[in-house]
C-alpha positions in Angstrom: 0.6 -20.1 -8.7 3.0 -17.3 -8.3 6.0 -17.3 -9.9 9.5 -17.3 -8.4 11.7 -14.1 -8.0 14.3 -13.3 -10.4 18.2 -12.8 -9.7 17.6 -9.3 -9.5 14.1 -9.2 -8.2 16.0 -10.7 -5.1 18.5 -7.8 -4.2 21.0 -10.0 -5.5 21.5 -12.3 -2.3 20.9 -15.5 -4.5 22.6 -16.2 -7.5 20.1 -17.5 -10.8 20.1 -21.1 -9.5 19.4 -20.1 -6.0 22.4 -21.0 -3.9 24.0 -18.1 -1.5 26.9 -15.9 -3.3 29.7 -14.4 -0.9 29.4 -11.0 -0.1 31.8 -8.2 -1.8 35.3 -7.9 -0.5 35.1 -5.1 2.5 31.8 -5.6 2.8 31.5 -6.0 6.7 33.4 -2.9 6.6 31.1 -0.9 5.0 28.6 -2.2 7.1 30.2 -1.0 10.4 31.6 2.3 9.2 28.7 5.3 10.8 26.8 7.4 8.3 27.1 10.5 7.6 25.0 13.4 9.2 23.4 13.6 5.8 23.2 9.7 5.1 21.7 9.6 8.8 19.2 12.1 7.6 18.3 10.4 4.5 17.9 7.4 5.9 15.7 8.4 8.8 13.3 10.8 5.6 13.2 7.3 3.6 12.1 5.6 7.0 9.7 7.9 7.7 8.2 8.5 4.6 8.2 4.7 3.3 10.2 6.4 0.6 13.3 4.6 -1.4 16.8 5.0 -0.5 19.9 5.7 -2.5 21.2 8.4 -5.8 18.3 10.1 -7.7 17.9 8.6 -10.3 17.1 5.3 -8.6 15.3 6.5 -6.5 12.7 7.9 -9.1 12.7 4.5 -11.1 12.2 2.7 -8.0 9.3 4.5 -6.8 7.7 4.4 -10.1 7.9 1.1 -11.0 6.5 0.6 -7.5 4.2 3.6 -7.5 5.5 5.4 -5.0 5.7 8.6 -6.3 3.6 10.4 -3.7 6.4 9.7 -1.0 9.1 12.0 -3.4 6.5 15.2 -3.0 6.2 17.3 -0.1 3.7 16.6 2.2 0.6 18.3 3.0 -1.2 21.1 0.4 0.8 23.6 -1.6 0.2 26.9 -0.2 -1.2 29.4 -1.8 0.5 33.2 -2.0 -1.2 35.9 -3.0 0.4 39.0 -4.5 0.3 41.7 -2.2 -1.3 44.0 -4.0 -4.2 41.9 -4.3 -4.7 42.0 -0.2 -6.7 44.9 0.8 -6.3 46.4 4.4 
């Protein structure tokens, strides 16, 4: 049987004995103010890549607990460049 979610396990929508907790003052505020150009862009990347979304540092403990570290690299191969003086014309 699987166990339930904990408080925090559940985005924090349900308090520990599972009844609804108001939202934060200003919330719906902050919910209808635009993004940013760069929030915009952010959001579409973490979108796109099935990445996590927010500061750095969560974003790096987030993907690793869920092992998504592959969506913080770049995609594709690294290239490979070769010195110049190693190419011969």
């Amino acid at each position: 049987m699987p166990r339930p979610p904990r408080a925090d396990e559940a985005g924090g929508l349900y308090h520990v004995l599972n009844r609804p907790i108001s939202p934060l003052s200003g919330w719906v505020d902050r919910v209808k103010m635009p993004l940013s150009e760069a929030e915009l862009a952010a959001v579409r990347l973490s979108a796109q890549r099935g990445k996590p979304w927010g500061d750095d540092d969560s974003v790096e403990s987030i993907a690793r607990r869920l092992n998504l570290e592959s969506t913080l690299r770049p995609r594709g191969r690294k290239r490979v460049r070769f010195p110049k003086e190693s190419i011969k014309a």
